[in-house]
N, C-alpha and C positions, 0 to 999 in steps of 0.2 A: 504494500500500500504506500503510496507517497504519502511524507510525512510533509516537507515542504521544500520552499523555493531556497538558493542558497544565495546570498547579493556575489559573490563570484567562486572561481574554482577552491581557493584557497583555503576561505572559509568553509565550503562545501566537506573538501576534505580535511579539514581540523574539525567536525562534525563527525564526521564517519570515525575517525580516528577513537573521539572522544568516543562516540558508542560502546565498538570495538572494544576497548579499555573495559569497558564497563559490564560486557558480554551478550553487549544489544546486536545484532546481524540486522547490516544495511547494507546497501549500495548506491552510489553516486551515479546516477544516470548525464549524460546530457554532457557528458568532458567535454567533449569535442565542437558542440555547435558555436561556440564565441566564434569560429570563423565566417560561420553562416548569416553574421549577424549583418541583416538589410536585405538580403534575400529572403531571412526566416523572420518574421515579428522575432522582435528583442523577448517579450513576456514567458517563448519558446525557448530562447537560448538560455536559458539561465541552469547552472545545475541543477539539477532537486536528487533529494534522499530520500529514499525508499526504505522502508522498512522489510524484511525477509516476513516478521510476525507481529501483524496488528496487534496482538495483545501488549505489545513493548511500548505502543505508541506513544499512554501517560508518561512512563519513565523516562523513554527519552526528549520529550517536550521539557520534562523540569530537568533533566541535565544540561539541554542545548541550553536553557533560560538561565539556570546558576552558570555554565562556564561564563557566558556572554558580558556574566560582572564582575566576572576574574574572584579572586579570592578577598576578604573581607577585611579591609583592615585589620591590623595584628593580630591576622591569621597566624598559627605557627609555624615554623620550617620542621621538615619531615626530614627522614633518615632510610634513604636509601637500603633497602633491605638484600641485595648485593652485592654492594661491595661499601659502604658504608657513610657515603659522602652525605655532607648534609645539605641539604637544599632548599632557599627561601619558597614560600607557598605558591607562589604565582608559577611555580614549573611543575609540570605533572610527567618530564621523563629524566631522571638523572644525568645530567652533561657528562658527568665521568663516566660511565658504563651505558646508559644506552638506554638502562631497564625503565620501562613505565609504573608511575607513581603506583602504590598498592590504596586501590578505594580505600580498603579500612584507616588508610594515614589520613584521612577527611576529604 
């Protein structure tokens, strides 16, 4: 089921990303038309995210909506459960190793 429009590729996939993380299954339709754009109405070209399973659709509406304000003033910094690095809150994949933030670290 389409969840919704992305305002471009980027965000579309920092979306997807963010699900994924989460263990929402989506897909990013529509990569490709930004070239078609004046041939195809623009309202066509825009990514949109798909959901795999409508049941996911609440959850991830309030994730897309809480990333969207980034993390909350003196939020905490979390600790990489890999390899150990600490990390201010506004990052959700640790720079030193790679690994994506664990949900339970908030």
């Amino acid at each position: 089921m389409r969840l919704m429009r992305a305002p471009n590729l980027i965000i579309g996939q920092h979306w997807v990303n963010l699900l994924d993380a989460a263990g929402i299954r989506c897909e990013l339709h529509n990569r490709y038309l930004n070239g078609a754009l004046g041939d195809i109405p623009a309202d066509q070209c825009a990514p949109e995210l798909w959901l795999v399973d409508e049941r996911d659709e609440a959850m991830a509406r309030r994730l897309i909506e809480a990333a969207s304000h980034g993390p909350a003033a003196g939020s905490p910094s979390w600790r990489c459960h890999a390899c150990g690095e600490m990390l201010e809150a506004q990052f959700t994949v640790c720079w030193q190793c790679g690994t994506a933030r664990d949900p339970l670290d908030g």
